[in-house]
N, C-alpha and C positions, 0 to 999 in steps of 0.2 A: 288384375281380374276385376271384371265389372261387379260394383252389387245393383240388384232388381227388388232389393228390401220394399222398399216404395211402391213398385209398378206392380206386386205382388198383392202388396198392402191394399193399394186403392181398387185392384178388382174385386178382392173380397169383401171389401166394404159395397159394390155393386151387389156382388152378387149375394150380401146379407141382405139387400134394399128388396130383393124379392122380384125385381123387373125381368129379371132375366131368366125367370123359372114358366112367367105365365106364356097360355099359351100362343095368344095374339104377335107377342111379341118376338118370339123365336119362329114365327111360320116369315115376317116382315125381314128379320133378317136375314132367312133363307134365302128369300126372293129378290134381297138387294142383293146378296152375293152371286145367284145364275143369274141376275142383268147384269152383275158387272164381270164375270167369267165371259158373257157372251159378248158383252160391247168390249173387250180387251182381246175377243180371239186372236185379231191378226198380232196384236202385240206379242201376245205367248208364244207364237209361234216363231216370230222374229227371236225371241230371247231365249225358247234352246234349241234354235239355230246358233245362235251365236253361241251357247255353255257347250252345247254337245252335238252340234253340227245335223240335228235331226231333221229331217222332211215336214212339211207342215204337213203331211197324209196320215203319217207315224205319229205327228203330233197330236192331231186330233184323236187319233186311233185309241191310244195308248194315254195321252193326258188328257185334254180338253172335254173330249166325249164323255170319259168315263166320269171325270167331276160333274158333268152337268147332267148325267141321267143318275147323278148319288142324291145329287141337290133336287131334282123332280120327285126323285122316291121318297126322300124324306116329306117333303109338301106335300104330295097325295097320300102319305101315310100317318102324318102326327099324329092327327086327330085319335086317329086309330092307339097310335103308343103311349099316347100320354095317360089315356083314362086310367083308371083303378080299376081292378078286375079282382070279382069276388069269387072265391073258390071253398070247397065244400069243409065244413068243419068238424070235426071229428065228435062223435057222440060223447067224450070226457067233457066239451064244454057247450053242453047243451043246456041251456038255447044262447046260439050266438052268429056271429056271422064273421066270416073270415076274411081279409081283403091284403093286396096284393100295392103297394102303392109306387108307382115308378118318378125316381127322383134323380136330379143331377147331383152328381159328388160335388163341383164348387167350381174351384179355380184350377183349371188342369194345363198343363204342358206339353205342346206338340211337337217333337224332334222331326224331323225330315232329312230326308239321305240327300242326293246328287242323281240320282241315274232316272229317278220321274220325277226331279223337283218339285214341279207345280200339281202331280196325280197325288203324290203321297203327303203334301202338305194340308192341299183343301180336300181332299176326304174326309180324312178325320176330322178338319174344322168342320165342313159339314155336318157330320153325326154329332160333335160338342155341342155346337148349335142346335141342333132337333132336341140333344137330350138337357136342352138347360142351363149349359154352364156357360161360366167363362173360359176364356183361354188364351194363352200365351203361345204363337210361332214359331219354332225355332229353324227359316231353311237353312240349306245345306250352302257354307262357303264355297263350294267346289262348283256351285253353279251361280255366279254371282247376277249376274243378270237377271234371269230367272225370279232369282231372290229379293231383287231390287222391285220388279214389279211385282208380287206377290204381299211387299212392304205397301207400294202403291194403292193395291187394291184394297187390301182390307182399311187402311185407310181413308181412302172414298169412304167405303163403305161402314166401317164401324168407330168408337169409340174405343179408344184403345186403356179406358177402365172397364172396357166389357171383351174385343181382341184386344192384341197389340200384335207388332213382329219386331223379332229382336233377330238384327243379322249381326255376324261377325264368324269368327272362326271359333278356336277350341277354348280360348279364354273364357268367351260369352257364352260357351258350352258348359265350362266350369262354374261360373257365376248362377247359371240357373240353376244347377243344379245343388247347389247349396242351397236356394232354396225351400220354403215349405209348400208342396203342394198337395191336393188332392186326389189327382191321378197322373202320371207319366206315360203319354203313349210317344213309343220313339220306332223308329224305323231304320236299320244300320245292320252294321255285322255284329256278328258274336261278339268278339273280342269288346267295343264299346258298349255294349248292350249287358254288358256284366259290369262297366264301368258304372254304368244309369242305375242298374240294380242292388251296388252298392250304395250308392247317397241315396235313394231311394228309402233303403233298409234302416237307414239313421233317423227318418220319421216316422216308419213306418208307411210310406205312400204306396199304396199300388203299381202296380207299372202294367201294363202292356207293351208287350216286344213283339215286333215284327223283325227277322233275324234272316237268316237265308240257311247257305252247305249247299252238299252237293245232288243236287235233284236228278235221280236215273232216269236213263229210257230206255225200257227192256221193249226190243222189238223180238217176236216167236217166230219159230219156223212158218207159220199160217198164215203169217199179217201179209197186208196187201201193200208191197215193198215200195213201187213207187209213190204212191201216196202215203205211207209212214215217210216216206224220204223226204217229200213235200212238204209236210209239215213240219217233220221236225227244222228243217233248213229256216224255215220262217222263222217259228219258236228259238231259237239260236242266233239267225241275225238280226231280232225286234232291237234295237239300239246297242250294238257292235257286242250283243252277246251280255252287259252288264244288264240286266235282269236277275231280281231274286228268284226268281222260276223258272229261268230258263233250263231247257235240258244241259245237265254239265257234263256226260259221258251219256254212250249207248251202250247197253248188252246188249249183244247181237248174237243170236242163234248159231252155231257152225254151222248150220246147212242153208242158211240165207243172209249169211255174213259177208261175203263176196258181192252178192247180186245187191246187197243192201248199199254197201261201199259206192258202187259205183251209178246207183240209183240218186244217194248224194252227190257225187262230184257233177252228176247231170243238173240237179236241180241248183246247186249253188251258181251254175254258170249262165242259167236259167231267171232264174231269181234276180243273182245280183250282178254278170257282166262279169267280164275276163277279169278287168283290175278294180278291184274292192277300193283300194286305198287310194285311189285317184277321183272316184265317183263323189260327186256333191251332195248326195243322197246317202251317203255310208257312212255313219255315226263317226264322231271320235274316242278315241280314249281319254275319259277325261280330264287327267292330271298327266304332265310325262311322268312322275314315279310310276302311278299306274302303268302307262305304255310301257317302263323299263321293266318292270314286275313281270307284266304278260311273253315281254320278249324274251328275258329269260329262261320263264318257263318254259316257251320254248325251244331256246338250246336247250335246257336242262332235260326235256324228250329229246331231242336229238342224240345228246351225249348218249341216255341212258339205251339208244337202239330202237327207241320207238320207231316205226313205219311211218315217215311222213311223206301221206297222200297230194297233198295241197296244201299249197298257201305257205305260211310260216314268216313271210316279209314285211317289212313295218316302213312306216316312213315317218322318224320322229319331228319330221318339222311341222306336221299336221296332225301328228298325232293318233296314224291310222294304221290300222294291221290287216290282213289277210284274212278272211275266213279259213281260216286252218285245221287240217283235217288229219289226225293222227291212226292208225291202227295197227292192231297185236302190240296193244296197251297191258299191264296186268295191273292188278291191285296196288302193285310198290312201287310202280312208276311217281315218278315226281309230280305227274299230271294228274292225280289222284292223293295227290295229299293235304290239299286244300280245295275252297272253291274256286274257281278258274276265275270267275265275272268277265267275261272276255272273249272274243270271235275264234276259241279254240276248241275245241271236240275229239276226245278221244273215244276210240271204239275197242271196248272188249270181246270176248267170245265166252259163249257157256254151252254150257248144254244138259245142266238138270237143272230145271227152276227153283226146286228147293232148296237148291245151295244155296244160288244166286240172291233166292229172299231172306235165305239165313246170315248171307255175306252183307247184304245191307243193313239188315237188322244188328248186326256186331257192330255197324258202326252207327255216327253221330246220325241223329235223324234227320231227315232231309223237309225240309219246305215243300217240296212239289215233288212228285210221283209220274210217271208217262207209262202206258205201255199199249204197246200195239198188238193185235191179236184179232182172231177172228174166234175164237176157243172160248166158250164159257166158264170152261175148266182153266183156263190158265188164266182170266182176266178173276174167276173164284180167290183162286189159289193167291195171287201177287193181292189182292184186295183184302181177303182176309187173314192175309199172315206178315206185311209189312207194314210199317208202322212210319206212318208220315202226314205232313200240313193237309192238303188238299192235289189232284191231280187230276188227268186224262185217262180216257182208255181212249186211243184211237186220235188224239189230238195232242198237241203243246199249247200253253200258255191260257188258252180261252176259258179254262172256266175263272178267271180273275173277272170276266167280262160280264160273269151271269150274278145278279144284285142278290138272286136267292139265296146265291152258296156263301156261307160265312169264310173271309179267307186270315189265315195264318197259321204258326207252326205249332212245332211240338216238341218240346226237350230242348237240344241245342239250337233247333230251329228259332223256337220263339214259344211264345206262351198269348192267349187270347187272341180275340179275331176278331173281324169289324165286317164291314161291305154291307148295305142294306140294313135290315133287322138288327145283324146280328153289330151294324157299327152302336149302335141307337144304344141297344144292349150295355155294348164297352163302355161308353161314359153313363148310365145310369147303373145308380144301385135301387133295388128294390125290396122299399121297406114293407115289414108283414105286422097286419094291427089285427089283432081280434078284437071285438066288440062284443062284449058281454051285457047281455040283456039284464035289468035289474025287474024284469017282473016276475020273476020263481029263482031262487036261491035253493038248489039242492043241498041238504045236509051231508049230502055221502062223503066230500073231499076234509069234512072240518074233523080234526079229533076229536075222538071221544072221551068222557073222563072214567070210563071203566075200559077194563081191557076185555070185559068180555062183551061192552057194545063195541069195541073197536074189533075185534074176530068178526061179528056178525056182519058189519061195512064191509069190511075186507072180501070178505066169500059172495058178499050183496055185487061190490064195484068188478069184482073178476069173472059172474057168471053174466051181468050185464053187457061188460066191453070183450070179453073172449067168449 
């Protein structure tokens, strides 16, 4: 196991030097990072083609674009987040003035998964950077390329006692996190994300978790079926279904279950072409254990009687599966007991919503929410009685795309949220200073040395402030 004693050490000693807080300097490095996001695009895209066999269209879509309008927002916003902002003071400490002061925590650690390498790494570096800090990289082994030039970039572009990037696998995973830092934002599944929140707990660090589960999609009798079809088909095949948001199962109405079914197998042949796993353009799965995982899964629906619509075929020398389409799924199906991450889709049936919101509420909470509807009462209903990250009414995936909406989970999901504002938000803390005026010193707050001048303050300070 590696140690980072050192490489820890020397950021802190930056970031005690003060350079890194002001604000000239954090707008300069922004700016060197979208030049070199932008003069590296064709690289990126070469490099998860090569991890995860993606499309340079999807690349951009989903990686390259979103880092560079995170890294625009941050520049045309600083100015904006960094001031202090004074807010009203309460008549107990009159005359004074209240203020608000927005600070970076220090030297932070940024984990990143494998399935958007390059989006879920320089995001959050982005927002470290607006709000102040330093910070350490951690990408994800599993996309090693990817990861390589990611080391690359920040290179070029920083000093790695203000960035650095530390690749390797679970070792160098371990070694950081031994570590002392002052925030942890990691991006992964539950299972290590509890691993980050126990070493975490031993300093006392913070953490931010970005986490996943299983995100529904409740499509109603009402919705407009081929276009719910349409989109969800997209939102499920955006890089072979390994998305933390993508929809992981449908509820589907009995009375628009059928027509829904087969509104699907239209648009998947639509979308993506007879054979998936042959196509240049169809992601892979990115490890073979994963591709062994997903395949079993699905015998393990097969066994259990599931209805398999489509797909189900794999070809492990490339690593590629079928868009697979299961239905008259139930709760205890095998395909329903974890997150799928993966080009499979099962479909249930309901037919009172209030179950169906109370059957998801019983379980672990979900990252993403979908539901289709045309009903103000049923989009009411699922909105305010289910309890999840962020989602759709009428779409998948897109609102990750809008800089307003703050995104991540809740409970098992994950805990805090970043994107825009609210990343700025996640690595700053913000300190509260009152300012007390020394030209009138009220006598009311001091004791008194009788107790019946102290009755008379008392009755004086309670009809003043209530």
């Amino acid at each position: 196991m590696q140690n980072f004693t050192e490489l820890v050490k020397a950021q802190r000693e930056f970031f005690l030097s003060g350079e890194a807080r002001t604000e000239e300097f954090r707008l300069r490095q922004l700016n060197k990072l979208y030049s070199a996001v932008k003069y590296h695009d064709a690289d990126i895209a070469r490099a998860l083609q090569m991890d995860l066999s993606k499309s340079s269209a999807e690349t951009y879509m989903c990686e390259t674009g979103i880092v560079r309008e995170e890294i625009r927002y941050m520049l045309d916003h600083l100015r904006a987040f960094v001031m202090p902002k004074r807010v009203s003071s309460s008549l107990a400490n009159f005359p004074s003035k209240s203020m608000i002061y927005p600070e970076p925590y220090g030297v932070t650690l940024i984990m990143s998964p494998w399935n958007y390498p390059f989006q879920l790494a320089m995001v959050p570096l982005a927002s470290a950077i607006a709000a102040g800090n330093c910070a350490i990289v951690k990408p994800s082994a599993y996309a090693p390329e990817t990861s390589k030039l990611i080391a690359q970039i920040c290179k070029e572009c920083f000093d790695e006692n203000y960035v650095a990037v530390v690749e390797g696998g679970r070792d160098v995973n371990a070694g950081l996190l031994d570590e002392k830092f002052d925030l942890i934002f990691f991006t992964g599944s539950p299972n290590v994300g509890k691993i980050v929140m126990e070493k975490a707990a031993k300093y006392l660090t913070p953490v931010i978790l970005e986490l996943g589960g299983k995100s529904p999609c409740i499509v109603d009798d009402g919705a407009q079926i081929e276009l719910a079809a349409k989109r969800i088909v997209w939102g499920k095949s955006l890089n072979c279904g390994q998305t933390c948001i993508t929809p992981d199962y449908i509820l589907a109405h009995k009375n628009i279950k059928s027509e829904l079914e087969a509104a699907i197998l239209r648009q998947i042949k639509l979308q993506l072409g007879e054979n998936q796993k042959d196509a240049s353009t169809w992601p892979k799965v990115v490890t073979p254990r994963h591709y062994e995982r997903l395949m079993s899964l699905i015998e393990d629906g097969k066994k259990a009687g599931e209805k398999l619509l489509l797909g189900g075929e794999g070809r492990a020398e490339t690593q590629k599966i079928d868009f697979t389409v299961f239905t008259d799924v139930t709760w205890d199906s095998p395909l329903m007991q974890e997150e799928i991450f993966g080009p499979i889709l099962p479909i249930l049936e309901y037919e009172d919503l209030a179950a169906v919101c109370d059957a998801i509420n019983r379980r672990a909470r979900p990252l993403a929410l979908y539901v289709f509807t045309e009903s103000t009462e049923t989009e009411e209903t699922v909105l305010g009685t289910v309890v999840f990250g962020g989602g759709c009414v009428n779409d998948t995936i897109s609102h990750i795309a809008d800089i307003s909406l703050p995104f991540g989970g809740v409970g098992e999901s994950g805990m805090g949220c970043y994107h825009g504002r609210a990343g700025f938000d996640a690595f700053t803390h913000y300190k509260s200073v009152l300012k007390r005026s020394t030209l009138i010193d009220l006598p009311l707050r001091y004791r008194q040395d009788t107790q019946e001048k102290q009755d008379k303050v008392d009755a004086l300070i309670r009809k003043v402030i209530h």
